[in-house]
C-alpha positions in Angstrom: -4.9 20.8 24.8 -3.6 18.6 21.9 -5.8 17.9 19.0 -6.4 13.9 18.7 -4.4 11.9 17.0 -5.5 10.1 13.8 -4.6 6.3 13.8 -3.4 5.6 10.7 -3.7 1.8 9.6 -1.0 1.3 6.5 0.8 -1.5 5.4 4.0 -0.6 3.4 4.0 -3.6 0.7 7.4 -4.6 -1.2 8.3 -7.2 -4.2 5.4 -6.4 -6.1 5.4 -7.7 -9.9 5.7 -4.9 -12.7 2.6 -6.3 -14.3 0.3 -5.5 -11.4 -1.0 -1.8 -11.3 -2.6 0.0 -8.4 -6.2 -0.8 -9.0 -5.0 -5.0 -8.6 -3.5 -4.2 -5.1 -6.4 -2.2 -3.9 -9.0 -5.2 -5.0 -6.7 -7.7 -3.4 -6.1 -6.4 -0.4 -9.9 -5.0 0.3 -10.5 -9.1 1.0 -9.1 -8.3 4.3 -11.0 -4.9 4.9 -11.9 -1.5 3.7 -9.1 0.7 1.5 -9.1 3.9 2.0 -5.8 4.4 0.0 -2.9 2.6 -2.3 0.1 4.3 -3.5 1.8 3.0 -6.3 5.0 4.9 -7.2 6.1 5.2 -11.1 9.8 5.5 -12.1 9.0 8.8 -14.3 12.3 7.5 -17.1 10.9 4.1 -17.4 7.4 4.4 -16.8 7.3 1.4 -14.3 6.1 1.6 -10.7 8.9 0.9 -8.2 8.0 -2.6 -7.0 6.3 -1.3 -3.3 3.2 0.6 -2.5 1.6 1.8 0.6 -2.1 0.8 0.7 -4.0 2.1 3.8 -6.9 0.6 6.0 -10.2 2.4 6.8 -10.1 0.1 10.3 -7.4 -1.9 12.2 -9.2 -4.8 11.7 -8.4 -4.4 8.1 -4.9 -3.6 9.0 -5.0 -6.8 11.4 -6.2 -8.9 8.8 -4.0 -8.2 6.2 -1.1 -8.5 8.5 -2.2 -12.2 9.7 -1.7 -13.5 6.3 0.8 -15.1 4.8 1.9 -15.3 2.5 0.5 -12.8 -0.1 1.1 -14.3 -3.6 -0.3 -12.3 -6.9 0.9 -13.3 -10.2 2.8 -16.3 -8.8 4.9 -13.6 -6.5 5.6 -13.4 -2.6 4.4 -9.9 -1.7 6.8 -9.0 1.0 4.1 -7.2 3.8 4.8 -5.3 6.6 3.0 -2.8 9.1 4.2 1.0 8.0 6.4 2.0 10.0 6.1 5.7 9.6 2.6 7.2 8.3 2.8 7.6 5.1 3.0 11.8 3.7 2.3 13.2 0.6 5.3 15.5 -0.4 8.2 16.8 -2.6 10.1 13.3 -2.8 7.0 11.8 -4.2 6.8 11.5 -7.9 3.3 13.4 -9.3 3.7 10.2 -11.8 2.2 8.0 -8.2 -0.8 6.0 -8.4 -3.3 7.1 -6.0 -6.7 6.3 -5.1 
């Protein structure tokens, strides 16, 4: 028998400001639910994220929530918000220079 499959309830956000850091995306986007995660990928040259996280739901109401608003503006910027696609994997492509909570 198959082991159970674990829902995973991420949002894979894009256009994100260089001033924001990953602690701003976490407390913006627990408004709409619980955070288990946020990713924030650093350019290890320039020391710069890369403009798109992953932040991840403890619920799919969370997920649902987040999802049903638009648009997302921080900083006077449209945060570009989509369901993720693929469930996000911590591996060899990721920099150890990430932000992760």
């Amino acid at each position: 028998m198959a082991a159970p499959s674990k829902k995973v309830f991420e949002l894979f956000v894009s256009k994100i400001p260089w001033s924001l850091a990953g602690k701003e995306m976490r407390e913006y986007f627990a408004q709409f639910g619980p955070v288990k995660k946020c990713l924030l990928p650093f350019h290890k040259e320039t020391g710069f994220h890369k403009g798109f996280c992953w932040v991840g739901f403890a619920t799919e109401e969370g997920l649902n929530n987040a999802l049903q608003k638009d648009p997302h503006m921080l900083e006077g910027a449209k945060l570009q918000v989509q369901k993720n696609i693929r469930p996000f994997v911590e591996g060899p492509r990721l920099s150890k220079d990430a932000e992760y909570d």
